[in-house]
C-alpha positions as CSV (number, residue, x, y, z in Angstrom):
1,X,119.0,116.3,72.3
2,X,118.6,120.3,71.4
3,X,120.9,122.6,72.4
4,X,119.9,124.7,75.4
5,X,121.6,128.3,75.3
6,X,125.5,129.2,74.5
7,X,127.5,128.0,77.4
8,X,131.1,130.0,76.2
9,X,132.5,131.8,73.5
10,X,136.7,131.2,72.8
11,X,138.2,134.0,70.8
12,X,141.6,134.4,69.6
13,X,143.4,137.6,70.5
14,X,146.8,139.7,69.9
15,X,147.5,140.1,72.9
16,X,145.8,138.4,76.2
17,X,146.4,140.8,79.1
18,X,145.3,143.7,76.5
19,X,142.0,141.8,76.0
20,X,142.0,140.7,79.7
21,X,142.2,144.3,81.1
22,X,139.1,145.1,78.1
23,X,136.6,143.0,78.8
24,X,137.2,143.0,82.9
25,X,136.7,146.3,82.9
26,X,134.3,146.9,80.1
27,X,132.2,144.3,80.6
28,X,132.9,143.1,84.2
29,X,134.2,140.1,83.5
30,X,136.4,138.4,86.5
31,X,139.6,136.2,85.3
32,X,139.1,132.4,86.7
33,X,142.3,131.3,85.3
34,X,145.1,132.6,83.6
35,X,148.2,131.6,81.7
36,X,150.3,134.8,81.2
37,X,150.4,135.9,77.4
38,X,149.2,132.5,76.7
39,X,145.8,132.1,77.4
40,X,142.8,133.5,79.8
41,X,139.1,132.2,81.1
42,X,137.0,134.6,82.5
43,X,133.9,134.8,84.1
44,X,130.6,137.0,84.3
45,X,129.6,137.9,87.6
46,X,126.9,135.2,89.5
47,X,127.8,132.7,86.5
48,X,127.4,129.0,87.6
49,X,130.1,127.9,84.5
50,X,133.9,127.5,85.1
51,X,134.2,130.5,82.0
52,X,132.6,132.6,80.3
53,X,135.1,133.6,77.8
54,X,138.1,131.7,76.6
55,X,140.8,134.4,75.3
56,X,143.9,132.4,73.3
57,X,147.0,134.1,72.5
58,X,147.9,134.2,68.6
59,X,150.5,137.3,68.5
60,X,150.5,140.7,67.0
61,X,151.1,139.6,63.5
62,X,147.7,137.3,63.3
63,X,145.4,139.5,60.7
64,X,141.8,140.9,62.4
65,X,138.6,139.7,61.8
66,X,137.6,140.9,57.9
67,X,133.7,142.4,57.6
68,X,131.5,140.8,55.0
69,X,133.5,136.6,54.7
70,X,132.5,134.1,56.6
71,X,133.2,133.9,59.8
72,X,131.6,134.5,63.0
73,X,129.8,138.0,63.4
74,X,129.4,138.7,66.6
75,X,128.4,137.7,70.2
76,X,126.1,139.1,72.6
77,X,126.8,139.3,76.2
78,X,123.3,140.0,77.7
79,X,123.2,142.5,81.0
80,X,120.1,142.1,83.6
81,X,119.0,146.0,83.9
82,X,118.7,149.0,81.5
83,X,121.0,150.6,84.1
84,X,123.6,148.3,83.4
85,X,123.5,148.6,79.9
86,X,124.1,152.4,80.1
87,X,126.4,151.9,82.5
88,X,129.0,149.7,80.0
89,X,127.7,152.2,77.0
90,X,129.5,155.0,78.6
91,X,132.1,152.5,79.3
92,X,132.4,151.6,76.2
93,X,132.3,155.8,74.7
94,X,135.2,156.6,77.1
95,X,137.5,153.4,75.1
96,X,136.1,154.9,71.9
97,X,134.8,151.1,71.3
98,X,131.2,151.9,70.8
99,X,130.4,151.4,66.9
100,X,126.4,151.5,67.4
101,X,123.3,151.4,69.4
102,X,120.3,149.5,68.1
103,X,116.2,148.8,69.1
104,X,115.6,145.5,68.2
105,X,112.2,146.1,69.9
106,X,112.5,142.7,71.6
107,X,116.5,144.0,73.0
108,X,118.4,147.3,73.8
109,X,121.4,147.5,72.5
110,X,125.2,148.5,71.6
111,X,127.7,147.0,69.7
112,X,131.4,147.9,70.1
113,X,134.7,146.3,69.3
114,X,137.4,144.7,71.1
115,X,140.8,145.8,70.9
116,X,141.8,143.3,68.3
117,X,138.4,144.6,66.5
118,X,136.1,141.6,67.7
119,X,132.8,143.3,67.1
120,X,130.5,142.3,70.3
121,X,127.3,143.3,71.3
122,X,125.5,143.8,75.0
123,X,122.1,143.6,75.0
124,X,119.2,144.1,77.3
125,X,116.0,142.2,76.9
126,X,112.7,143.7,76.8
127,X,110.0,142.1,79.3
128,X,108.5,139.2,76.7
129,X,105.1,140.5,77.9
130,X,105.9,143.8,75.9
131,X,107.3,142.0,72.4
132,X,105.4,143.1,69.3
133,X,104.0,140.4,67.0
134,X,105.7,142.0,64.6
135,X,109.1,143.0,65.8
136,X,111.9,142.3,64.1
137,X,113.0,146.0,62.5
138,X,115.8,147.6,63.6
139,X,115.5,151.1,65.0
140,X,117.8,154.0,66.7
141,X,118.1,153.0,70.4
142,X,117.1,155.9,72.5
143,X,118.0,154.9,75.8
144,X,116.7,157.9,77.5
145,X,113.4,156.7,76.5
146,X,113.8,153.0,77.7
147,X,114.5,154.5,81.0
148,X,112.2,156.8,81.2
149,X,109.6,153.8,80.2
150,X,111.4,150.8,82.4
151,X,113.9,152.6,84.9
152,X,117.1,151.5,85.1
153,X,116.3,148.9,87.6
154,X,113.9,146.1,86.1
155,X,115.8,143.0,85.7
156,X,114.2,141.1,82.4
157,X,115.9,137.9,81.0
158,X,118.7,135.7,82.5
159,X,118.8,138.4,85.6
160,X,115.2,137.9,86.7
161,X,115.4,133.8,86.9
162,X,118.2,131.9,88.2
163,X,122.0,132.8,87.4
164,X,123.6,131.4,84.2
């Protein structure tokens, strides 16, 4: 049996209300349960799973994620319209998160961190119709021109079928 898509992502925090309050407002999450400074599960809006996220309290002495060992990267949360994506870039400029923006030519996107310094990206993906054979380079997102050539309306991937 293959695996089908990424159901939920668990990450261990400093601090669980800290990274409640971030990602409900950054990202729009909505808390389904919580167990004060203990634990968290959060959902995306119109998601048909119990959570989304899983946010586990270690404390403020557990040591951050560390660039370049192994370990887990990042995630991508994927939004349904360009508009949306600008909407949690500015989001995530006014919490000083954002750490890039990136044209993947098949996906729009950002990349910020948490405040424990989880790096996460949110992504919008381009109508398949429009991929290039030969995408795959990463360029400079210029999201004025995205929305100037899709408006900030179209919904493309998981927001143009059924809710996930």
């Amino acid at each position: 049996m293959p695996v089908r898509r990424l159901n939920h992502a668990v990450l261990y925090v400093r601090d669980v209300q800290r990274a409640v309050e971030f990602y409900t407002d950054v990202l729009g999450f909505e808390v389904a349960v919580e167990y004060p400074h203990r634990a968290a599960f959060l959902r995306a809006q119109g998601t048909l799973n119990d959570h989304d996220l899983g946010l586990f309290a270690v404390g403020n002495q557990a040591a951050g994620p560390v660039p370049g060992q192994a370990g887990l990267y990042h995630l991508a949360w994927e939004v349904g319209t360009l508009g949306e994506l600008a909407e949690v870039g500015a989001k995530l400029r006014g919490r000083a998160a954002l750490v890039g923006a990136s044209d993947h030519g098949v996906s729009k996107s950002f990349y910020a961190k948490d405040p424990d310094g989880i790096e996460f990206e949110v992504m919008w993906r381009v109508p398949r119709e429009e991929w290039s054979q030969d995408a795959g380079g990463v360029e400079r997102l210029d999201l004025d021109a995205a929305l100037a050539r899709w408006g900030a309306g179209l919904a493309t991937g998981a927001a143009a079928g059924s809710a996930t």
